[in-house]
DRENDODREN-995066 format. One record per residue: x, y, z of N, C-alpha, C in turn; residue in one letter. Coordinates in steps of 0.02 Angstrom, whole numbers, plus 50000, padded with zeros to 5 digits. Atoms other than C-alpha are relative to their C-alpha. Layout:
residues N
XYZXYZXYZA;...
//
This chain:
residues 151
499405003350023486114922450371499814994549951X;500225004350031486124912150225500604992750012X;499735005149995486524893950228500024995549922X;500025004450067487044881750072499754993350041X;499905005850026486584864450080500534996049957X;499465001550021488044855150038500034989049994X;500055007850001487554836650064499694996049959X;500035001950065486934833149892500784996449956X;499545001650044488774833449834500374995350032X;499475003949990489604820849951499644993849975X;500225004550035488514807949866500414998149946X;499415000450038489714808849728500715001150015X;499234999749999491254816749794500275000650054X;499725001449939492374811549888500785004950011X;499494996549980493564820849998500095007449985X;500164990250000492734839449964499895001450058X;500065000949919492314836550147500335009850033X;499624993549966493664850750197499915006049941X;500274992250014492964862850074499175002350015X;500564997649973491404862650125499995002350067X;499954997649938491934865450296500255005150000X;499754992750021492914881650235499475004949953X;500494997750008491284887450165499725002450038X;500234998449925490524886450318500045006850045X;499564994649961491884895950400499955005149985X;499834992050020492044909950276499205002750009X;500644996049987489934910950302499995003850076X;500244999849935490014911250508500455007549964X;499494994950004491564923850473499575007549973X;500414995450011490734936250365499475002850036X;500524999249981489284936350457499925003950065X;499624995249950490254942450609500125006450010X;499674995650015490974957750559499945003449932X;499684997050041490904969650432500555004349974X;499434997749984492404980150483500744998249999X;499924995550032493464985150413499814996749925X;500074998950057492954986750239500674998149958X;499475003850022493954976450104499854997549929X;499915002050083494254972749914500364994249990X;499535006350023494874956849826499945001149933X;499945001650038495454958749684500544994349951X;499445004950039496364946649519500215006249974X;499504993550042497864958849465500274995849931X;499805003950036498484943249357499654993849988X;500205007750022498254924849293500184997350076X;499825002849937499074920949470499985003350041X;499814994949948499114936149559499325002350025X;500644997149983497794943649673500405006650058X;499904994349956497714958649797499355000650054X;500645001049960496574959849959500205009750017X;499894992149987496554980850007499294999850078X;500384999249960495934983950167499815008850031X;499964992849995495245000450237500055001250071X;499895001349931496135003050396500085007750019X;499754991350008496125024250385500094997950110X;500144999249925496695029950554500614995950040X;499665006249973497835013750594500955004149970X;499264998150001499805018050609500424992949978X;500005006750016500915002950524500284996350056X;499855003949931501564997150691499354996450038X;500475001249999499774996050728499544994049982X;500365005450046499284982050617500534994050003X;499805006050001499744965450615499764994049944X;500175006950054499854952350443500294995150023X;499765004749984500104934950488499814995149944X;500075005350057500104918850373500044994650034X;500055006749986499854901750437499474995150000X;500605005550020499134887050380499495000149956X;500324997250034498484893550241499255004750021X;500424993149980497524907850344500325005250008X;499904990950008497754926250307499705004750069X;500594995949930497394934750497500225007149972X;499694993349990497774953550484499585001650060X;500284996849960497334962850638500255007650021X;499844995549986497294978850701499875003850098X;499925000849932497704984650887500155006650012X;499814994249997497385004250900500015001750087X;499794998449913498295013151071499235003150011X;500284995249965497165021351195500315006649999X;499834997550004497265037251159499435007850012X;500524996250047495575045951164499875005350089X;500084992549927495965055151368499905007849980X;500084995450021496415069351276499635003149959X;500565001750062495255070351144499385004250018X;500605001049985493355076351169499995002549942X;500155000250050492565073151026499175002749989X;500604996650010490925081450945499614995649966X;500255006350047490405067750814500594996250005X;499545003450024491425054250792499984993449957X;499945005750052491385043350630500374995849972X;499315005050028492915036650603499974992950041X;500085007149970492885018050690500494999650036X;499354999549966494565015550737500044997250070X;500155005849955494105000750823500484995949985X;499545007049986495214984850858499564995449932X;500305004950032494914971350721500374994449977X;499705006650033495204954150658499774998449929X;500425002950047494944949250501500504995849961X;499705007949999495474929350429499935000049921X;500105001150086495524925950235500154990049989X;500175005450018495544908250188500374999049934X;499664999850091496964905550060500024992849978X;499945006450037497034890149935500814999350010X;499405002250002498434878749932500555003849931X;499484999750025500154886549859499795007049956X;500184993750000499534904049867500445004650058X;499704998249946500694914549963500005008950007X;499984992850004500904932450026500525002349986X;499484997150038502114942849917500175007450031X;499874993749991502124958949998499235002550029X;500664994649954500964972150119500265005649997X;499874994149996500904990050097499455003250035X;500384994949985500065004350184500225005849983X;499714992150048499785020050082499195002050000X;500864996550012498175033550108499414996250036X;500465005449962497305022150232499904993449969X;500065005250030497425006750119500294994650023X;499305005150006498414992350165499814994349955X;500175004850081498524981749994500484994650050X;499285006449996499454963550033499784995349933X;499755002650080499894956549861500074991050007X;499945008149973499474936649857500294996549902X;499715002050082500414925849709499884992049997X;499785006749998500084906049675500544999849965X;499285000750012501644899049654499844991249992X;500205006749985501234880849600500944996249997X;499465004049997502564867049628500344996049946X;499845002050064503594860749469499494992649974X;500305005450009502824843749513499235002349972X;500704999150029501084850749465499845006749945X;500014994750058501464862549345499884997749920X;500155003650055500934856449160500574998549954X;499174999850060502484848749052499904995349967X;500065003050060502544840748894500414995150016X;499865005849990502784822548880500234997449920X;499805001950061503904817048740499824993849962X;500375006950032503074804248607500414997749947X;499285003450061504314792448548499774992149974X;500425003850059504014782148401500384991150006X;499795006050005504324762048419499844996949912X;500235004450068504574756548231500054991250026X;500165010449985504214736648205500815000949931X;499535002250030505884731048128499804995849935X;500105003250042505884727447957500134989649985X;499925007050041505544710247876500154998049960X;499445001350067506824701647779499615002249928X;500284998350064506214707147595499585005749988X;500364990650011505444726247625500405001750005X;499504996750031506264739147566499945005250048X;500104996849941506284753147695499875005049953X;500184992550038505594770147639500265004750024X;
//
């Protein structure tokens, strides 16, 4: 498992504190689990997409949740395997958790499952207050002095 060193930067900065502790997290996390298998991609300037590979999973089966800026999805497959006897069996189709770690004013737009995929569609959405807006630059003339001529 690899570890960063991170205590170089609070020498200078202050109040990164809670991202370095979400570093951390997303290392222990990873390190846990590789299951199920999972893509992140940027679809846009704001838009992203996480695709997970849940083959096997029914959508009643799965569970997306959002809080607190954590992404849980889980998956909770029935017992089903009495009937069953199996010869190989490769498919997983194991129980899983897996947590994402979203930035502030990033939200989830939508979850689909299609072909074993389930895509959930993430969008920042920043707040007008921090959105970039032009600041009008208005001109204070100096009032003329008796005897100039104004141009």
């Amino acid at each position: 498992m690899r570890t960063i060193d991170l205590s170089p930067l609070y020498r200078s900065l202050v109040g990164f504190d809670r991202l370095a502790d979400q570093l951390d997290a997303a290392a222990r996390n990873e390190a846990a689990s590789g299951y199920p298998p999972y893509n992140i991609e940027r679809t846009g300037e704001n838009e992203y997409r996480i695709e997970i590979a849940v083959a096997g999973f029914k959508p009643e089966e799965l569970n997306v949740e959002v809080k607190e800026n954590l992404l849980t999805v889980t998956g909770r497959k029935a017992a089903n395997d009495e009937a069953k006897q199996y010869l190989h069996r490769g498919l997983a189709e194991r129980n899983f958790e897996r947590k994402f770690q979203l930035t502030d004013y990033l939200i989830v737009v939508d979850a689909d499952l299609s072909n074993g995929l389930l895509s959930i569609a993430l969008k920042r959405e920043l707040p007008e207050a921090l959105k970039p807006r032009t600041v009008e630059i208005k001109s204070s003339a100096s009032p003329l002095i008796e005897g100039e001529k104004a141009a």
